[in-house]
KOLDOMAR-505241 format. One record per atom (N, C-alpha, C): atom name; residue number from 0; x negated, y negated, z. Coordinates in nm, 2 decimals, always signed. Example, Ala and Ser with C-alpha at 12.3 -4.5 7.8 and 13.67 -1.06 7.14 Angstrom:
KOLDOMAR-505241
(node "N",0,(-1.32,+0.57,+0.78))
(node "CA",0,(-1.23,+0.45,+0.78))
(node "C",0,(-1.32,+0.33,+0.78))
(node "N",1,(-1.28,+0.22,+0.71))
(node "CA",1,(-1.37,+0.11,+0.71))
(node "C",1,(-1.29,+0.00,+0.79))
//
This chain:
KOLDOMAR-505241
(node "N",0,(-4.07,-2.59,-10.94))
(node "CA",0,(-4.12,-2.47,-11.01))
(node "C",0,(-4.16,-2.37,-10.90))
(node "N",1,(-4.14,-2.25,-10.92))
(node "CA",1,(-4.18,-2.15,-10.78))
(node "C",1,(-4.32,-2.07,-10.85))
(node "N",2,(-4.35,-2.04,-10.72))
(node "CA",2,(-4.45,-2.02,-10.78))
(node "C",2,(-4.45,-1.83,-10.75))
(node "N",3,(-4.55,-1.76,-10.75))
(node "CA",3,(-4.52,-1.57,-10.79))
(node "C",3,(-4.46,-1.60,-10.62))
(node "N",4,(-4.55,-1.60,-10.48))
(node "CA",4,(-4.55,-1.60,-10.39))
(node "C",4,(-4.37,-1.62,-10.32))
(node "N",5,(-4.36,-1.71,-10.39))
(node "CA",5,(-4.20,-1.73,-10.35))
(node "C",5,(-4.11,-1.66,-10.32))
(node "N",6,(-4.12,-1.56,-10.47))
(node "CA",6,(-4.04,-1.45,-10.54))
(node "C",6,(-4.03,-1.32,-10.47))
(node "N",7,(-4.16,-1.30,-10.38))
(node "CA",7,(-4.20,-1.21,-10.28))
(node "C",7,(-4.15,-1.20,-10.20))
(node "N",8,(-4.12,-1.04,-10.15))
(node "CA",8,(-4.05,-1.00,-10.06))
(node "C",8,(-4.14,-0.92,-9.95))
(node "N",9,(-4.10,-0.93,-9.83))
(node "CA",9,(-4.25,-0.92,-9.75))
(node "C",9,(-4.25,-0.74,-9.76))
(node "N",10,(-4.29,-0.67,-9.74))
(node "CA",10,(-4.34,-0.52,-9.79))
(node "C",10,(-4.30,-0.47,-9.63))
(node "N",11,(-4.28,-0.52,-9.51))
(node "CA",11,(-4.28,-0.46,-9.45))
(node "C",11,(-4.11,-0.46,-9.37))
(node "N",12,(-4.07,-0.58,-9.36))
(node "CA",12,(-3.86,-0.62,-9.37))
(node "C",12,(-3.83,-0.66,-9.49))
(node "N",13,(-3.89,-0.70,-9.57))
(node "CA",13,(-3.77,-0.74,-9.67))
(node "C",13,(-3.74,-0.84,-9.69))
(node "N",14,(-3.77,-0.94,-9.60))
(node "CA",14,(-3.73,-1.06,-9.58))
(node "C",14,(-3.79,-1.16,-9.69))
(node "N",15,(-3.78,-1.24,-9.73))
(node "CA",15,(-3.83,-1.37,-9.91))
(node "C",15,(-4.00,-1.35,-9.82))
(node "N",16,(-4.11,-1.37,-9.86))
(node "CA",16,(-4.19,-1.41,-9.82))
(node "C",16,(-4.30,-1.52,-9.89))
(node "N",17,(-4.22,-1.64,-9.83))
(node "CA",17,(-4.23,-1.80,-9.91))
(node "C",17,(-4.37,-1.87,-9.85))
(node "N",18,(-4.45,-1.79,-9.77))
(node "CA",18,(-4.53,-1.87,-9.75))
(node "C",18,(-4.63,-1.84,-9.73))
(node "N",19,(-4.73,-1.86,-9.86))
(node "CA",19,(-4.85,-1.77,-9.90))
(node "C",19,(-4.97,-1.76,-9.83))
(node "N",20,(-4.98,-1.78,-9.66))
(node "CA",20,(-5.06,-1.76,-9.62))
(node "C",20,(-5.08,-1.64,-9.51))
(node "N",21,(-4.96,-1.58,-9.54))
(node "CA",21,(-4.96,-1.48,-9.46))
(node "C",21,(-4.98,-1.33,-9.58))
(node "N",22,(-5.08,-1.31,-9.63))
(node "CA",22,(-5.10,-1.25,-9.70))
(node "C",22,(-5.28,-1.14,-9.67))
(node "N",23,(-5.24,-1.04,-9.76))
(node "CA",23,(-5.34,-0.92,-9.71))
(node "C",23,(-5.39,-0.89,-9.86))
(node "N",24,(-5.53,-0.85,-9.84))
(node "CA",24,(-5.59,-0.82,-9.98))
(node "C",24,(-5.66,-0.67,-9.98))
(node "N",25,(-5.57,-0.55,-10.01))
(node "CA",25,(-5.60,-0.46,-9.97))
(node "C",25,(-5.80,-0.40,-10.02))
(node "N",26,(-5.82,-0.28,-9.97))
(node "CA",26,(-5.96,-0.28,-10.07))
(node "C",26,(-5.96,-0.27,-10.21))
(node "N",27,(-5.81,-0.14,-10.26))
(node "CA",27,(-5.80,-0.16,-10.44))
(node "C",27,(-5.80,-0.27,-10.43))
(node "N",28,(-5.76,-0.44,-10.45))
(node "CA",28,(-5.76,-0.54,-10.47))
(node "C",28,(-5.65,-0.62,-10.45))
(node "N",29,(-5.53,-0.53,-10.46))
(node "CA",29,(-5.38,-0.57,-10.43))
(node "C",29,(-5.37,-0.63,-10.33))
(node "N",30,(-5.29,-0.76,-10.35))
(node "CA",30,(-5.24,-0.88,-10.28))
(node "C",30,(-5.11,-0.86,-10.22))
(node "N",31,(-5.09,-0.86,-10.06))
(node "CA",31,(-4.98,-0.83,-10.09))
(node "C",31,(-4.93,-0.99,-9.98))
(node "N",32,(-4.80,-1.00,-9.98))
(node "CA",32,(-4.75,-1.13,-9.94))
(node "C",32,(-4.64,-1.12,-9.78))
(node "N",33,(-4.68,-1.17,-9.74))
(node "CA",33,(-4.60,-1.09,-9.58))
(node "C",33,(-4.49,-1.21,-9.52))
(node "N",34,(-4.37,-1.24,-9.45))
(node "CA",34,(-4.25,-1.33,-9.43))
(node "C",34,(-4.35,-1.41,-9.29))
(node "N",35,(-4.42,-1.37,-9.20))
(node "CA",35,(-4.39,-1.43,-9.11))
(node "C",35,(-4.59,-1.35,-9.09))
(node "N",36,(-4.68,-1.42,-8.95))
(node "CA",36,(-4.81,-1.34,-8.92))
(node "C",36,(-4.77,-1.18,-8.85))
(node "N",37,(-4.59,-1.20,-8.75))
(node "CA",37,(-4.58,-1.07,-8.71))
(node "C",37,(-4.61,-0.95,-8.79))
(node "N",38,(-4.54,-0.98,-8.91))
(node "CA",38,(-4.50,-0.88,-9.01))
(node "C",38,(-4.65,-0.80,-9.03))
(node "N",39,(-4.71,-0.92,-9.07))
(node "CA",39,(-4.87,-0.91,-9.11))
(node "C",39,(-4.95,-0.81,-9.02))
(node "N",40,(-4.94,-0.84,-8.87))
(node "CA",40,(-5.01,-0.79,-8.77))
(node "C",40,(-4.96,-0.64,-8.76))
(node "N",41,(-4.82,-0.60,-8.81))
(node "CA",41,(-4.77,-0.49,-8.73))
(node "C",41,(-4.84,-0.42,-8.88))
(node "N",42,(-4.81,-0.41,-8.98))
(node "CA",42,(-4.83,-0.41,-9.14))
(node "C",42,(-4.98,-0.30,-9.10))
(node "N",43,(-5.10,-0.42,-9.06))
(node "CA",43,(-5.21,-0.39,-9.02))
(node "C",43,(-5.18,-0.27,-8.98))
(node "N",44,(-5.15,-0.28,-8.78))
(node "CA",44,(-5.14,-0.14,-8.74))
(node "C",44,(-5.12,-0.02,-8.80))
(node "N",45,(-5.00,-0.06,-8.85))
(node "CA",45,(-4.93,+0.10,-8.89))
(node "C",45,(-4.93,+0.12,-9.00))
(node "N",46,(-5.00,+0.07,-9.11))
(node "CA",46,(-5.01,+0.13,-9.21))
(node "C",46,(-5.17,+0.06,-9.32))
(node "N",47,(-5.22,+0.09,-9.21))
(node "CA",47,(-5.34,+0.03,-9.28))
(node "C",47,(-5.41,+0.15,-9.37))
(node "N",48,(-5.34,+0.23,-9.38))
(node "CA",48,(-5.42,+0.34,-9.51))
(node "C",48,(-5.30,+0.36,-9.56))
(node "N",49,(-5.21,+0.31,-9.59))
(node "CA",49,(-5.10,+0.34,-9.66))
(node "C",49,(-5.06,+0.22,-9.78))
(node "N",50,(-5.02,+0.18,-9.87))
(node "CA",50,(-5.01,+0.06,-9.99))
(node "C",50,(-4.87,+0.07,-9.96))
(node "N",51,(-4.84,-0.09,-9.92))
(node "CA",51,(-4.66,-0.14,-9.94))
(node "C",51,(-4.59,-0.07,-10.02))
(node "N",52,(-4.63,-0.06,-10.15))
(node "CA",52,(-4.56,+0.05,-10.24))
(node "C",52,(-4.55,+0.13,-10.19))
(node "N",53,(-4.60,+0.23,-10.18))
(node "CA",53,(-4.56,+0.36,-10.15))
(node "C",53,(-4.49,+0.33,-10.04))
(node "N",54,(-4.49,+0.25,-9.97))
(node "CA",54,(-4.39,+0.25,-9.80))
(node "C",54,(-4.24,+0.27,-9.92))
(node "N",55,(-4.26,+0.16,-9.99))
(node "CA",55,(-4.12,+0.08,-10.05))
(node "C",55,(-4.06,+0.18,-10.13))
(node "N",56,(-4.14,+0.27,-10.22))
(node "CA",56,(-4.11,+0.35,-10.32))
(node "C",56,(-4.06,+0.48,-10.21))
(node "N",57,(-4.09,+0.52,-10.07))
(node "CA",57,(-4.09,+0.63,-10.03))
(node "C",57,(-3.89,+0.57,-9.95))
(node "N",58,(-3.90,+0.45,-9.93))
(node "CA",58,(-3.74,+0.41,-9.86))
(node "C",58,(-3.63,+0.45,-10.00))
(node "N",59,(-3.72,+0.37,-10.14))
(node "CA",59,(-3.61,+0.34,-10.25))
(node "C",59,(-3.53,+0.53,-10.24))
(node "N",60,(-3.67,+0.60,-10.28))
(node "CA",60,(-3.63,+0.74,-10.26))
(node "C",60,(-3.53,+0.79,-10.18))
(node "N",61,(-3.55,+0.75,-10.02))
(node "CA",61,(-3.49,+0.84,-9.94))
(node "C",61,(-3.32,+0.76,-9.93))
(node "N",62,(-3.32,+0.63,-9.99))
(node "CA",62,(-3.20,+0.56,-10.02))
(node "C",62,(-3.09,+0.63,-10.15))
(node "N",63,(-3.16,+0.72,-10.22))
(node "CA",63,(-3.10,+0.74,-10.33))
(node "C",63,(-3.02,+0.89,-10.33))
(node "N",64,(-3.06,+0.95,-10.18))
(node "CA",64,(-2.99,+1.06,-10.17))
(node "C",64,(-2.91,+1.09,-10.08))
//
């Protein structure tokens, strides 16, 4: 049985992110699930006032034109 974490795709490559301890709990409260601690660490850096979403929502965009 899988569990949500599984399903997750890490916010910052894209890659499955299967292993739920590499994860961030922003201040809204949003959990987000990261592939690997690099992902995690760079995630931090560079976008620490910015939400996965909007990263993701702002590529789907620029993918669509």
């Amino acid at each position: 049985m899988a569990t949500n974490y599984e399903k997750t795709i890490c916010p910052l490559c894209g890659q499955s992110a299967k292993i739920n301890r590499f994860a961030l709990t922003t201040l809204s409260k949003e959990t987000f699930h990261f592939c690997c601690q690099g992902c995690l660490s760079i995630y931090q850096l560079l976008y620490s006032n910015i939400s996965p979403k909007k990263i993701i929502d702002q590529y789907n965009n620029n993918e669509e034109k």
